[in-house]
Each structure stands twice: as structure tokens, then as C-alpha cells.
Backbone as CSV, one residue per row, in Angstrom:
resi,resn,N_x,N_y,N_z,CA_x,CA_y,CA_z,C_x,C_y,C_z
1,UNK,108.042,93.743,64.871,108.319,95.189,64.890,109.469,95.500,63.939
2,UNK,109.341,96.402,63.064,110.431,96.742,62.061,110.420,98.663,62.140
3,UNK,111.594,98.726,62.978,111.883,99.696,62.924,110.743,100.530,64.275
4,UNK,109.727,101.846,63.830,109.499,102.429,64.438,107.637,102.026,64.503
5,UNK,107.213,100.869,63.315,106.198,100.238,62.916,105.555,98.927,63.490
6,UNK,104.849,99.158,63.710,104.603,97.204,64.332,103.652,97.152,63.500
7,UNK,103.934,95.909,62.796,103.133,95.312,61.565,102.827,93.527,61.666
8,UNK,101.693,93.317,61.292,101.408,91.633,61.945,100.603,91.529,60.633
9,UNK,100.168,90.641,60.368,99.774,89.522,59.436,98.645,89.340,60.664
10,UNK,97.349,89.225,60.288,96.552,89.275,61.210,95.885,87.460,61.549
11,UNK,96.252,86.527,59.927,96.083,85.450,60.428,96.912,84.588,61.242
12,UNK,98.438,85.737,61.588,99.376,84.569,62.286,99.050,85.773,64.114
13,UNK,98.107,86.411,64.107,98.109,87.121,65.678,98.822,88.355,65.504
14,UNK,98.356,89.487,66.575,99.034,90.653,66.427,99.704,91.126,66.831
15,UNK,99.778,90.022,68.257,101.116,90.207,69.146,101.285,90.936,70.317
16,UNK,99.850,91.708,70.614,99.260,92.862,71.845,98.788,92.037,72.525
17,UNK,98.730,92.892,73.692,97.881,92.632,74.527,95.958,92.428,74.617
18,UNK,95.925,93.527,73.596,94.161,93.204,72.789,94.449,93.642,71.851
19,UNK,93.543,93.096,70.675,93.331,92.768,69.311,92.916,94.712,68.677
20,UNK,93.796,95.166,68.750,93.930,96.631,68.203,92.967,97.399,66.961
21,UNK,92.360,96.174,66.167,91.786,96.377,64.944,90.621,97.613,65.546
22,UNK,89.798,96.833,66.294,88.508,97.926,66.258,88.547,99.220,66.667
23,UNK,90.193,99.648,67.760,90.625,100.605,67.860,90.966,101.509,66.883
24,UNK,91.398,100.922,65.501,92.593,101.587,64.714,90.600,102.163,63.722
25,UNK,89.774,100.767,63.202,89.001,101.766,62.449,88.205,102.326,63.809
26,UNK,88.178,103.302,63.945,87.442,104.474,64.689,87.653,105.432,64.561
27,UNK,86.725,106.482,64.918,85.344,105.855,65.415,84.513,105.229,64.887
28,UNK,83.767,104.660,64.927,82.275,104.257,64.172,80.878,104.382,64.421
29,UNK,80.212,105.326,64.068,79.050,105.589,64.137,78.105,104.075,64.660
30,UNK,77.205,103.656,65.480,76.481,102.949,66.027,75.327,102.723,65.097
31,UNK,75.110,101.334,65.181,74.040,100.629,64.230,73.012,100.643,65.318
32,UNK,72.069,101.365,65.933,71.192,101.318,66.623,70.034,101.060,65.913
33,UNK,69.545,100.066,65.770,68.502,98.985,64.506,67.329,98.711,65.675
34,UNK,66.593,99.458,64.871,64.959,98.878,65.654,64.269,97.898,64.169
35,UNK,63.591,96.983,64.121,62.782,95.449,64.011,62.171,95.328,64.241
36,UNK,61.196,94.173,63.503,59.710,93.735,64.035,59.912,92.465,63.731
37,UNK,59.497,91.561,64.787,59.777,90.215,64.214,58.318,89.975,63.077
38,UNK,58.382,89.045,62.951,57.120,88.029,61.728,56.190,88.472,62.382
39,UNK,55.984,88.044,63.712,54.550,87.949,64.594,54.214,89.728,65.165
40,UNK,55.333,90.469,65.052,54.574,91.776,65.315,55.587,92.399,66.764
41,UNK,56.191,91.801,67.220,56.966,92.094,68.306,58.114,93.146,67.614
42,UNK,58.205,93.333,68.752,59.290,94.886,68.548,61.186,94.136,69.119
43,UNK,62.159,94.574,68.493,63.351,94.448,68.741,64.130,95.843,68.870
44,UNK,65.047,96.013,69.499,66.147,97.035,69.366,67.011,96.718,69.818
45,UNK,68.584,96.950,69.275,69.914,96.605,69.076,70.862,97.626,68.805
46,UNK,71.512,97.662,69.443,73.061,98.544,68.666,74.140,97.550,67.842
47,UNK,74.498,97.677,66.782,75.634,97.287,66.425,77.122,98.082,65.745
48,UNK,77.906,97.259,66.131,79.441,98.515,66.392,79.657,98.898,64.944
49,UNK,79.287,97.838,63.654,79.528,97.998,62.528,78.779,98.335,62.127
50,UNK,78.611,99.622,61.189,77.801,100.258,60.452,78.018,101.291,59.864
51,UNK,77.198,101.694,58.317,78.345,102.940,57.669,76.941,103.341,56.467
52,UNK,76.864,104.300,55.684,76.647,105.030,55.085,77.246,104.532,53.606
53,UNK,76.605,104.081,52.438,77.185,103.316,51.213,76.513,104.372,50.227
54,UNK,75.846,104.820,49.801,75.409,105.913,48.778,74.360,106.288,49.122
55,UNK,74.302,107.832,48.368,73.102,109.116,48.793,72.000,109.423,47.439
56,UNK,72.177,107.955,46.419,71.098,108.363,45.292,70.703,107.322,44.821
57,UNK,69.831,106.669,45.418,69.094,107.056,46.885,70.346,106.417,48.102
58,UNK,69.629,107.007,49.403,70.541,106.928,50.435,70.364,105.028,50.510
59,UNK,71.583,104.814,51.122,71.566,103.277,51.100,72.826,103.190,52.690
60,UNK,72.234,102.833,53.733,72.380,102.336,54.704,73.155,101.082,55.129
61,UNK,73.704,100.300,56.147,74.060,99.313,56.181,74.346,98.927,57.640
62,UNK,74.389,97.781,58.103,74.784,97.185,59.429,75.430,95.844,59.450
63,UNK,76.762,95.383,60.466,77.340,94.184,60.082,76.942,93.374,61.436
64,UNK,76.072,92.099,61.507,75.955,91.654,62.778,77.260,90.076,62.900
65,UNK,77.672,90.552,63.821,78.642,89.721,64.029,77.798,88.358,65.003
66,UNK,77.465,87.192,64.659,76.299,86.293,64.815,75.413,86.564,64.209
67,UNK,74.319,85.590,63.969,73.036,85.852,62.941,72.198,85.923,64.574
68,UNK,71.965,87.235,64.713,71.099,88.056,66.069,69.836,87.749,65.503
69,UNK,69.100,88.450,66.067,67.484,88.459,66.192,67.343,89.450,64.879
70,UNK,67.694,90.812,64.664,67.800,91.602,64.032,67.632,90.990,62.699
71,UNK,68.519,90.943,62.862,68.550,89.845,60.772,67.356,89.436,60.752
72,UNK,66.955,88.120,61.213,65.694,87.198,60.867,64.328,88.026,60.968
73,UNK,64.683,88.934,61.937,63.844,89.692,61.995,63.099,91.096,60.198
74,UNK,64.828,91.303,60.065,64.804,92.050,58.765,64.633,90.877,57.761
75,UNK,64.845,89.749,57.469,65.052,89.186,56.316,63.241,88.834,56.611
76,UNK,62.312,88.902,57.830,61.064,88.463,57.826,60.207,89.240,56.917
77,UNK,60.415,90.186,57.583,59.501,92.035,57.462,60.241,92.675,55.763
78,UNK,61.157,92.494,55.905,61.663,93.561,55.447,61.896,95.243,55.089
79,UNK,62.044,95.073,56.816,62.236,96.321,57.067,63.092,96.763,58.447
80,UNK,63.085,97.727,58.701,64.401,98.475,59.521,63.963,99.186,59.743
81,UNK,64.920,99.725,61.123,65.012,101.973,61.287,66.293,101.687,62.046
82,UNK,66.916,103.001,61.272,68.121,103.254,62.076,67.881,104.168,62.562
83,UNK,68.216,104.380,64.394,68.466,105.099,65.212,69.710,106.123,66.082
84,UNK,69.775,107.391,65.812,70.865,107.867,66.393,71.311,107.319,67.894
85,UNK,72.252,107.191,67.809,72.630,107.203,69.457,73.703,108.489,70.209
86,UNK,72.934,108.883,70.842,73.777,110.281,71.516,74.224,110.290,72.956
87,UNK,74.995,111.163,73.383,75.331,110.853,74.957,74.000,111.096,75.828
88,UNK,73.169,111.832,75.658,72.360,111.309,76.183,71.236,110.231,76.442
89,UNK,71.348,109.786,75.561,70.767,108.450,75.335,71.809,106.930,75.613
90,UNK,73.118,107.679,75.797,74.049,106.115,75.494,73.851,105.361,77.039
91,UNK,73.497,105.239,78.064,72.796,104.706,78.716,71.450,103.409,78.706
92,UNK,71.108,104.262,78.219,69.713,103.400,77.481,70.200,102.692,76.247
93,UNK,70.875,103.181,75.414,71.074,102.160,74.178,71.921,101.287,74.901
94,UNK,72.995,101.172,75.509,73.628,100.135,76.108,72.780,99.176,76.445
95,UNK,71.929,99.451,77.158,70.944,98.672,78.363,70.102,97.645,77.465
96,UNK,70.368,98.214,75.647,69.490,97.755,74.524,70.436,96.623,74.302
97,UNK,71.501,96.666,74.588,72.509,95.270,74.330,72.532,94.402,74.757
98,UNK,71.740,94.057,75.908,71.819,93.015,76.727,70.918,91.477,75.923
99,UNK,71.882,90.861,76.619,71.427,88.963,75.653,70.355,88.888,76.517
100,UNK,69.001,89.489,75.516,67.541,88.842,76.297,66.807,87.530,75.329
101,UNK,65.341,87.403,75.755,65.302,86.647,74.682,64.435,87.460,73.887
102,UNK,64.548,86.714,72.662,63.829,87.158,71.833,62.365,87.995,71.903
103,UNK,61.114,87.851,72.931,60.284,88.329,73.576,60.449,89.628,73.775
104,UNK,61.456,89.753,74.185,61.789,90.851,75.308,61.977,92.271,74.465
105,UNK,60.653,92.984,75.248,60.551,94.681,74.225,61.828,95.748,74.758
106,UNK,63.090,95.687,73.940,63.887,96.514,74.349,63.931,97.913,74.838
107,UNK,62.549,98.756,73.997,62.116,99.804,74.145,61.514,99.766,75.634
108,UNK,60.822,99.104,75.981,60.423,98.935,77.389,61.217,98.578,78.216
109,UNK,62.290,97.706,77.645,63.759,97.371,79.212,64.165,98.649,79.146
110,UNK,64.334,99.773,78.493,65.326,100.532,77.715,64.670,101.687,78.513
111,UNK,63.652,101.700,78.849,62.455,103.271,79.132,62.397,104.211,77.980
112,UNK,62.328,103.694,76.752,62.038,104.263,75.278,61.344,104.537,74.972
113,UNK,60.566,105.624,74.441,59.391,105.604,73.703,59.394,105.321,72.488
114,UNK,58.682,104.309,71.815,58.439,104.119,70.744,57.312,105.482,69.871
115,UNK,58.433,106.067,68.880,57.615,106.656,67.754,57.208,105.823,66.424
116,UNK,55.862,105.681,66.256,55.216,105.187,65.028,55.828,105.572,63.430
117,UNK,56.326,104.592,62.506,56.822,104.477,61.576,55.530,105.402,60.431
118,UNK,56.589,105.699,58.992,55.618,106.310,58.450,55.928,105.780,57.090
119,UNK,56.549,105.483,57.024,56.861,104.400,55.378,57.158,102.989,55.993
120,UNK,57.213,102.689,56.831,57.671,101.187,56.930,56.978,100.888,58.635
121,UNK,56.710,99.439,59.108,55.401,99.576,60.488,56.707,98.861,61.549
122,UNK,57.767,99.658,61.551,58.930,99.375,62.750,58.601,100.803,63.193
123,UNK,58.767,100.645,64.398,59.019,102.099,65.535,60.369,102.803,65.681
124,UNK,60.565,103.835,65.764,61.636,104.034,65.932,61.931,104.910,67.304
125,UNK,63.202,105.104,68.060,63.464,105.800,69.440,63.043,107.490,69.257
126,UNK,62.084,107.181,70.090,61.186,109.153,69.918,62.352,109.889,70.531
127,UNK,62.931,109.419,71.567,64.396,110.712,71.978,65.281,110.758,71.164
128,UNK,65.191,110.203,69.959,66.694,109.917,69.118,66.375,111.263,68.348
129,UNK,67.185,112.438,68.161,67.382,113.617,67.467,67.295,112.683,65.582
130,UNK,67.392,111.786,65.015,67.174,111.199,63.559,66.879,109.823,63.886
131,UNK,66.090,109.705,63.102,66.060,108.312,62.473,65.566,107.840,61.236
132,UNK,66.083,106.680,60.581,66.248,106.774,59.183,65.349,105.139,58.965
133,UNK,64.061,105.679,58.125,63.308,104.542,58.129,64.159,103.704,56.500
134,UNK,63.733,101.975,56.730,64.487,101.561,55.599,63.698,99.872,55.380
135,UNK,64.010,100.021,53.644,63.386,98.933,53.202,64.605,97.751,53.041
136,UNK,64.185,97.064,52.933,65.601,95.839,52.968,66.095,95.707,51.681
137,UNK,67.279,95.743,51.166,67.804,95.744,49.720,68.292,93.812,49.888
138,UNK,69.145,93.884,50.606,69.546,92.294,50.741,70.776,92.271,51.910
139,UNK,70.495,90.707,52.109,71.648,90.330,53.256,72.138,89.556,52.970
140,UNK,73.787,89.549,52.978,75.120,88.875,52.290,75.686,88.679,53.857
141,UNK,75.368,86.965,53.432,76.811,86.360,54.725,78.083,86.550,53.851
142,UNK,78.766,87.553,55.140,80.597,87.365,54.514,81.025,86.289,54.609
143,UNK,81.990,86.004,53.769,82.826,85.103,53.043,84.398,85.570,53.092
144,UNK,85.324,84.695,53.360,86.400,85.154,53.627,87.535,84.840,52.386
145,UNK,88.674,84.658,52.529,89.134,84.849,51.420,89.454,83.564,50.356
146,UNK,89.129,82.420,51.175,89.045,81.105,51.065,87.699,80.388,50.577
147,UNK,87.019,81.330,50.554,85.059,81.178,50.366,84.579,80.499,51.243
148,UNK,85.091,81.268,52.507,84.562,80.246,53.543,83.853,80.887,54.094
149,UNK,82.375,80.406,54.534,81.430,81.620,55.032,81.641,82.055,56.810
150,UNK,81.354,82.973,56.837,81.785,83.749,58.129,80.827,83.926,58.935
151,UNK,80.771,83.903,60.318,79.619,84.028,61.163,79.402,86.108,61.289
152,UNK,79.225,86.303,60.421,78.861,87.290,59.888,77.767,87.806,58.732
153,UNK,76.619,88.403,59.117,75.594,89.016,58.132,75.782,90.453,57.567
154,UNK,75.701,91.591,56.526,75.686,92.696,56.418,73.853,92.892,55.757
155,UNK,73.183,93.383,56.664,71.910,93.934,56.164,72.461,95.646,55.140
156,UNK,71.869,95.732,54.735,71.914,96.670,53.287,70.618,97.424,53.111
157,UNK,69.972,98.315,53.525,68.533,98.931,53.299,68.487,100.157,52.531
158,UNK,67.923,100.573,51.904,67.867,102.202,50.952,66.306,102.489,52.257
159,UNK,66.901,103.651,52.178,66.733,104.842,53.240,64.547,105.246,52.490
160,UNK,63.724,104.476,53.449,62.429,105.430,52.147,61.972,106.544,53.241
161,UNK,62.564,106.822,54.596,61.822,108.049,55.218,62.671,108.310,56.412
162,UNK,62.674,109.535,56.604,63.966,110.292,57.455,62.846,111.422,58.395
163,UNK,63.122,110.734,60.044,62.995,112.279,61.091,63.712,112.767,61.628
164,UNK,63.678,113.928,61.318,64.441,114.496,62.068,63.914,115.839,63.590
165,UNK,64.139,115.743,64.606,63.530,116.259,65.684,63.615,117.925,65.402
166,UNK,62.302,118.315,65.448,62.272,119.882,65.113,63.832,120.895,65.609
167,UNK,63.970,120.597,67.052,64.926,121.418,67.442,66.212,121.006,67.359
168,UNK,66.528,120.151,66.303,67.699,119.871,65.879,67.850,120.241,64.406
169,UNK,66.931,121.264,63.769,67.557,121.723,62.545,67.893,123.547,63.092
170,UNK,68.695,123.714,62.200,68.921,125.205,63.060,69.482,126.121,61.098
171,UNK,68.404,126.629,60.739,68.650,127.191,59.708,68.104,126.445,58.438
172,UNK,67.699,125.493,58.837,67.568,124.016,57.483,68.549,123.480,57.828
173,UNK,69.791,123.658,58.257,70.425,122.222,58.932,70.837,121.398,59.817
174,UNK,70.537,119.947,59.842,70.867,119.031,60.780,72.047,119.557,61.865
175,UNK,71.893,119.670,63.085,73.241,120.512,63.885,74.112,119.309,64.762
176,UNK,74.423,118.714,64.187,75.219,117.229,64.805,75.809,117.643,65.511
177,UNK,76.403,118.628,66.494,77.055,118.613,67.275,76.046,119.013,68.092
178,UNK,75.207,119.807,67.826,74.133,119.921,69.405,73.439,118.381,69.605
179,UNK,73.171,117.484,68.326,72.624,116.574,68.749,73.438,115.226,69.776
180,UNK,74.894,115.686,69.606,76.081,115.000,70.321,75.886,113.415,70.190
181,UNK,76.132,113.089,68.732,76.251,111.717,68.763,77.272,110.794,69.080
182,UNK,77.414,109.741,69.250,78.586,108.972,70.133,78.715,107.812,68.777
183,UNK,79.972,107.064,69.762,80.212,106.575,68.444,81.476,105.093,69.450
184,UNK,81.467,104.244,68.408,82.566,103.312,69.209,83.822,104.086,68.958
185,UNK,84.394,103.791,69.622,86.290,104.283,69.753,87.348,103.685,70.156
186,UNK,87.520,102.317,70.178,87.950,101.817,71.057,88.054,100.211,70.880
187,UNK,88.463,99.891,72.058,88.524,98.551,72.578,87.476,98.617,73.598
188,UNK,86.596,97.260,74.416,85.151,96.750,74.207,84.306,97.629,75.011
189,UNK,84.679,98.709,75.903,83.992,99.524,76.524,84.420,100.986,75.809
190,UNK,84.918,101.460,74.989,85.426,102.488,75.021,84.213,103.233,73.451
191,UNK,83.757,104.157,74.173,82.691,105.355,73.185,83.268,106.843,72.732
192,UNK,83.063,107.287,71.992,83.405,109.158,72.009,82.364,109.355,71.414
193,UNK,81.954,111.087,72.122,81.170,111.833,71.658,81.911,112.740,70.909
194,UNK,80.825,113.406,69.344,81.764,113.712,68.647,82.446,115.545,69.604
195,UNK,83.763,115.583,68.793,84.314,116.539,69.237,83.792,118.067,68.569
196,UNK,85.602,118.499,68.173,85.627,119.978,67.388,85.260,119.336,66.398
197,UNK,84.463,120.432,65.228,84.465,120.221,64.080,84.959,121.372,62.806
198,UNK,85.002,121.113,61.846,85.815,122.005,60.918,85.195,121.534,59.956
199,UNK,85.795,122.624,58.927,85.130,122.572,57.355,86.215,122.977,56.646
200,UNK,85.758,122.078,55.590,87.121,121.950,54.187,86.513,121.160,52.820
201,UNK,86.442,122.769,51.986,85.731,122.018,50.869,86.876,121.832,50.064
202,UNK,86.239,120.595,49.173,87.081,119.537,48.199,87.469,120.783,47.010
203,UNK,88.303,120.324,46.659,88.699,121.286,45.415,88.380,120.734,44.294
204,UNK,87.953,121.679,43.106,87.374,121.826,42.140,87.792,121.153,41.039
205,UNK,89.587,120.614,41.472,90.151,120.628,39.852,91.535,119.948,40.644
């Protein structure tokens, strides 16, 4: 602690009581990843890491911390859907987290309906207000600063088909706050739905 700052070096420990990092980046939008394995079986997953990398064309992303089902699954097919997750749904996507085996139709542990894909043959969650169909660009195990590889994958997909649920456009646009998406926030239980929102355009010059 120096002064009014607490600052750590994260390879010598941080010195808390829990590991503060996943608190500090938040929120984070939810990697809710539906899959098809090789043989035709269906997967669904949330993961905490995930973000938005460019819009020409849209290019997607998810970080699985272990090489999950998900991956092998995307590096099989090559293909994806990302799924919103909202408070009303965060119930059921939780319930999508659970260590099953591989077999096991999440959409059916989950009480999901599977909606039929239209550029790519993964399903995606019919209650989810969006979902963003995607082709696989590539998957990079991280590497740390030593080139030492990390039990970490980042799947990477460009975006080829987008639904969005009729009564969630209101004018031509997407209304993210009626669709009330959630998001990690926190340390290992902790979610927010989004709040107030505001507008502030970038300046010109």
C-alpha cells in the first residue's frame, strides 16, 4: 500500500482477501456459446470472458479458461452462436454451467428452446432477445509472457447472421435496456443487470 493506492505485482499475490482482478474489469458481457459437436450433438455454455473486436465485418470472441467442450466442439464444426443472456433468462443460463458430460443437451437441462440456425447448423436460445450466428476465424492458446502456453483458448468468429426478436426493436432499434441484459460484476457469484443509460457523442475534432 503506498499512500491512498494499493498496488501489487500480480506475480508476487495481491494481498486480499480474493483475487480483485475480475472485479476491477467489469462488467463483462457473458459468452453464452451454443455448439455442435462432430457427431451432431448440441452444447451450451456461458463464459465470463468475452468482447466485441471489430464491426467490418463484425468479429466476435470468447476466452475459455480450460480447453471445455466448446472449443473442440468449434475447432470440429466450425461454427458458433452467441447468445444474449438477460435477467430473465439468468437462471437457466446458470443451470447451462454445470460440469455435465459431454452428452448432455444443455438446452434440455436448461428448459430452452432451441431456434434453428440460418447461416451456420448450431441452434441458438429462442428466449434470447439476439443472437449472433458465427463462422470460426481461429483459436489461439494464450501464451504468457515467458512463451509459456496457458490453459487458456480465445475462439475468434466473424459474425455471418444476426436475430434479433421482433419486440425488441422499437423504431429500427435494438432497445437493450428493455431486453435487460446481465453481465459478470464481480467476484464468483456476483451478476448486474444493465442500469441507467446515457448518451454522449464523440467529438468531431
Amino acid at each position: 500500500m503506498s499512500g491512498d493506492v494499493h498496488f501489487y505485482d500480480p506475480s508476487e499475490g495481491h494481498g486480499l482477501p480474493h483475487d480483485p482482478f475480475k472485479a476491477i474489469v467489469a462488467p463483462r458481457v457473458i459468452g453464452w456459446i451454443s455448439s455442435r459437436t462432430a457427431d451432431g450433438g448440441v452444447n451450451l455454455a456461458p463464459y465470463s470472458f468475452f468482447g466485441a473486436f471489430a464491426s467490418f465485418p463484425y468479429v466476435i470472441g470468447f476466452s475459455s479458461e480450460g480447453r471445455k467442450d466448446s472449443i473442440g466442439n468449434i475447432e470440429a464444426t466450425g461454427e458458433f452462436v452467441w447468445n444474449m443472456s438477460t435477467r430473465p433468462l439468468a437462471e437457466r443460463m446458470n443451470r447451462t454451467s454445470a460440469p455435465v458430460a459431454p452428452e448432455i443437451d444443455e438446452f434440455e437441462l436448461a428448459g430452452l428452446r432451441k431456434a434453428p440456425g440460418r447461416n451456420v447448423d448450431v441452434p441458438h436460445v429462442a428466449e434470447s432477445p439476439a443472437a449472433l450466428e458465427c463462422r470460426l476465424l481461429q483459436v489461439v492458446r494464450l501464451h504468457d509472457l515467458a512463451g509459456q502456453p496457458m490453459n487458456n483458448w480465445l475462439a475468434l468468429g466473424q459474425v455471418v447472421g444476426v436475430h434479433i426478436r421482433s419486440e425488441f426493436l422499437k423504431d429500427g432499434l435494438f432497445d437493450t435496456a428493455a431486453a435487460r441484459p446481465i453481465m459478470r460484476a464481480g467476484y464468483r457469484a456476483d451478476y448486474a443487470e444493465i442500469g441507467e443509460m446515457f448518451q454522449m457523442v464523440r467529438p468531431s475534432a
